[in-house]
C-alpha positions in Angstrom: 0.0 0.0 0.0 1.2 3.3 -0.8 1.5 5.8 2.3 1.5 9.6 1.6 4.5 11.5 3.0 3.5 12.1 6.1 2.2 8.5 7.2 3.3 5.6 8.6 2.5 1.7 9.4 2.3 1.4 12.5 1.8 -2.1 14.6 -1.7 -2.0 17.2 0.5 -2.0 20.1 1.0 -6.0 21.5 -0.7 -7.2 18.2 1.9 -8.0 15.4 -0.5 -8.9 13.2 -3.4 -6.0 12.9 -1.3 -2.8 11.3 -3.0 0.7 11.2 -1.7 3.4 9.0 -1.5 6.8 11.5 0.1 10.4 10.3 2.5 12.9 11.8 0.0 15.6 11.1 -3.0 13.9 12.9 -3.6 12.8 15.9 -2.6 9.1 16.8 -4.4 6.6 19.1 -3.0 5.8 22.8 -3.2 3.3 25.3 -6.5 4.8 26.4 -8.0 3.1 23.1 -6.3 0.1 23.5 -7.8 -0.1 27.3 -11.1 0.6 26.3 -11.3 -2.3 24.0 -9.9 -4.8 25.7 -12.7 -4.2 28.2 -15.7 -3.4 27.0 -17.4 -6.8 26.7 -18.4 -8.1 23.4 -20.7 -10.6 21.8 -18.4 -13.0 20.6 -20.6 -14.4 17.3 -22.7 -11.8 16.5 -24.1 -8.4 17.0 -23.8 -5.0 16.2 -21.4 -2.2 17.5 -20.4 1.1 16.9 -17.4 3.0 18.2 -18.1 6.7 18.2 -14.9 9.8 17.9 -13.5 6.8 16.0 -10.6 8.9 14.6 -7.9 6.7 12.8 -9.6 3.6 13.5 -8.0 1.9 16.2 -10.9 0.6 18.4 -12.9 -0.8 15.6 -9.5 -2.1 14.2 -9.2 -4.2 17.9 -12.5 -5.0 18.3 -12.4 -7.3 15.1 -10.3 -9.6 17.1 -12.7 -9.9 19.9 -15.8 -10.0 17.7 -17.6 -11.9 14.7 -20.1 -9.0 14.8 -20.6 -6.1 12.4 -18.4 -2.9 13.6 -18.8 0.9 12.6 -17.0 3.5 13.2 -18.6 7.5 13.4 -15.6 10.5 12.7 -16.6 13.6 11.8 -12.9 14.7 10.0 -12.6 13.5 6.3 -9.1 13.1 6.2 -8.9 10.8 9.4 -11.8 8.9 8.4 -10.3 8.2 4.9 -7.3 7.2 6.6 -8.8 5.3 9.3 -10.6 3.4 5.9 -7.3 2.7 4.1 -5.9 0.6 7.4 -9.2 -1.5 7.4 -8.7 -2.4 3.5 -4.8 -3.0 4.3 -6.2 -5.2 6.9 -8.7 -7.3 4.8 -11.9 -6.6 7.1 -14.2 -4.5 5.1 -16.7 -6.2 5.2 -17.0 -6.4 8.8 -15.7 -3.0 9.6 -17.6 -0.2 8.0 -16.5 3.8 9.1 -18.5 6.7 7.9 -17.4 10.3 8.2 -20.4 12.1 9.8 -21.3 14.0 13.2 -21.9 11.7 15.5 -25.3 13.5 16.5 -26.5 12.6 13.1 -25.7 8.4 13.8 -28.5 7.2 15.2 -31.1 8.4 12.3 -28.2 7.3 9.6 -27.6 3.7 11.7 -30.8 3.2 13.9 -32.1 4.0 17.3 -32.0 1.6 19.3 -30.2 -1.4 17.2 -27.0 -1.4 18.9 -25.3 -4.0 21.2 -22.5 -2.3 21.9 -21.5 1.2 21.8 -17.8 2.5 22.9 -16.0 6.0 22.9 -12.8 7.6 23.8 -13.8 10.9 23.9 -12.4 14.7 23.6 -11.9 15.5 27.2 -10.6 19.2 27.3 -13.8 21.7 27.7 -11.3 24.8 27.5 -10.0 27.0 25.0 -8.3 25.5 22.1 -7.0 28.2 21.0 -3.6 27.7 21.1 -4.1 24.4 19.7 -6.3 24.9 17.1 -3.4 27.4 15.8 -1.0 24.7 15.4 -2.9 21.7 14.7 -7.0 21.6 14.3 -7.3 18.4 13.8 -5.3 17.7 17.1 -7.2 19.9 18.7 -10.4 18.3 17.5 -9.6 15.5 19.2 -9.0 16.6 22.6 -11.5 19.6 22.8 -15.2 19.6 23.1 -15.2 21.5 19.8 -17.8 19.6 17.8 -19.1 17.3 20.0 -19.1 17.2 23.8 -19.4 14.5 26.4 -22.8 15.1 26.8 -23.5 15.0 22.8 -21.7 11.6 23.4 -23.7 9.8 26.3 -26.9 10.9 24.7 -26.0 9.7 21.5 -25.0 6.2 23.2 -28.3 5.7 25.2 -30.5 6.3 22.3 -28.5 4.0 19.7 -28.5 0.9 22.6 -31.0 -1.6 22.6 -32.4 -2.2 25.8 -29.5 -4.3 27.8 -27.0 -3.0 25.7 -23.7 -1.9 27.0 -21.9 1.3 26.3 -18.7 2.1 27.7 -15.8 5.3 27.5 -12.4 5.5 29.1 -12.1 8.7 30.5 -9.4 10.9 33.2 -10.5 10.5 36.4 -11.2 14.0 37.2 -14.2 13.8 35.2 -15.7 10.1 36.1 -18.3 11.6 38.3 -19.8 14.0 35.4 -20.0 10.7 33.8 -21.5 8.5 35.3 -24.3 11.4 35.8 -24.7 11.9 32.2 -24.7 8.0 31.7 -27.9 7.6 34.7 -30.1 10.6 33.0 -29.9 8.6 29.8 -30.6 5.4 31.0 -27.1 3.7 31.1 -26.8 2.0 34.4 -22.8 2.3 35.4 -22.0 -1.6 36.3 -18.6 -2.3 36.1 -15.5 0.1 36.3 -11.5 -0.5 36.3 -9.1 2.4 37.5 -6.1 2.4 35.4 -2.9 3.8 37.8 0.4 5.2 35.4 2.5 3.3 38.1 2.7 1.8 41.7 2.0 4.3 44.7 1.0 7.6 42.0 -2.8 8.4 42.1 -5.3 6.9 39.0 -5.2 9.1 36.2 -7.7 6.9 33.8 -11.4 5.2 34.3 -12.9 2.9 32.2 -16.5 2.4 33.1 -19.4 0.1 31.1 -23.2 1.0 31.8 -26.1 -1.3 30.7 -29.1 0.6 29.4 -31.8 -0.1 31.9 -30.0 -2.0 34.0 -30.7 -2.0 37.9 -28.2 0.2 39.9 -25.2 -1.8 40.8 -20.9 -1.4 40.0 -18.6 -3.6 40.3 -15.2 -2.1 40.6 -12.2 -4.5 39.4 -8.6 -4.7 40.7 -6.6 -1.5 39.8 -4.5 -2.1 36.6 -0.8 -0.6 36.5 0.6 0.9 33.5 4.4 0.3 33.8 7.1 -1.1 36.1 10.0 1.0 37.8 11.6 0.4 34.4 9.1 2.6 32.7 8.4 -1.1 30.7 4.6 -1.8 30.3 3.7 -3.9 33.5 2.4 -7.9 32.8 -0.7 -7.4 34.0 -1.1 -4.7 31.7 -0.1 -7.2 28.7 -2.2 -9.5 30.1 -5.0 -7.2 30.1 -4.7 -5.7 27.1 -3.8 -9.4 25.3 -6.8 -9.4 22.6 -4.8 -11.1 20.1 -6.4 -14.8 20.4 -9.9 -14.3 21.5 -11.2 -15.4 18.2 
């Protein structure tokens, strides 16, 4: 496959098998994506799911190795949803993996209310000014900053796209997990099960990722804290362990 200048094939962290094509000018996916997938649970045979903010691709990219079911992807910018779509084709799963370029307000009349199993999102998390940002890279910025969309835009979206028992879930700093799990009660999203994600041993949490169940009764169940990495700044082995989506299917 031909890159343009500024690209490059990049490996989906642990997995040496999935590749994903990502660009110097736009902004790349993290651990946080990586986290989120891994723990969101999915129907293994079947089903329908939607990753929302979707950017270069990554989630939808990693839940293919978890799932039989069909995947979309929602990103509002062109260019990183054309991108996103050339790593899919370079990865033979197009037709399981479909990404459209659209505001993620308009998905659930373009996909269906209610018709989801499973909807995930890692999204902007900076309510500031972006400014300074936007100056030297809007697209960036578009990915961190409640510009287009916020993470009210976001719950909402998820709650009316789920069927009843559906799960939605978002990895999000800690700072903000009780704004949240607010916005996920008011629109029917039950909070059930939760995992805080620590950067090392002894440092205070710095990530949530939290899964709600549409019309579920109230009830969370809060697993062990994962680490991130060792003394030796090396990713920790529970981390791999966690993270290890590689043969689920």
């Amino acid at each position: 496959m031909d890159l343009h200048k500024d690209e490059r094939l990049d490996y989906l962290f642990f997995d040496q098998e999935l590749k994903i094509i990502q660009s110097s000018r736009l902004f790349s996916f993290s651990l946080d994506s990586l986290l989120l997938a891994a723990f969101v649970y999915v129907p293994i045979q079947k089903g329908r799911l939607v990753d929302l903010c979707s950017g270069n691709g990554a989630i939808p990219l990693m839940l293919s190795r978890r799932t039989r079911g069909d995947i979309f992807g929602i990103e509002l910018q062109a260019e990183v949803n054309e991108m996103a779509r050339r790593s899919v084709n370079l990865n033979g799963l197009g037709e399981r993996v479909k990404l459209i370029q659209a505001d993620l307000k308009e998905a659930p009349e373009r996909l269906g209310h209610e018709s989801f199993d499973v909807v995930t999102c890692n999204p902007p998390y900076f309510s500031g000014s972006a400014e300074n940002e936007m100056k030297e890279n809007e697209r960036v910025a578009a990915a961190r900053h409640e510009l287009y969309t916020t993470l009210e835009d976001v719950v909402s979206v998820s709650g009316r796209m789920l069927k009843q028992g559906g799960k939605a879930a978002f990895v999000y700093p800690v700072e903000g997990v009780f704004d949240l799990m607010m916005l996920m009660r008011s629109n029917r999203l039950e909070p059930k099960r939760a995992l805080w994600v620590y950067p090392k041993a002894g440092r205070e949490a710095n990530r949530v990722v939290i899964e709600g169940k549409k019309d579920a009764k109230p009830g969370i169940r809060v697993l062990p804290p994962l680490i991130v990495y060792n003394e030796d700044n090396r990713y920790t082995e529970e981390l791999r362990e966690f993270c290890d989506i590689t043969s689920t299917l």
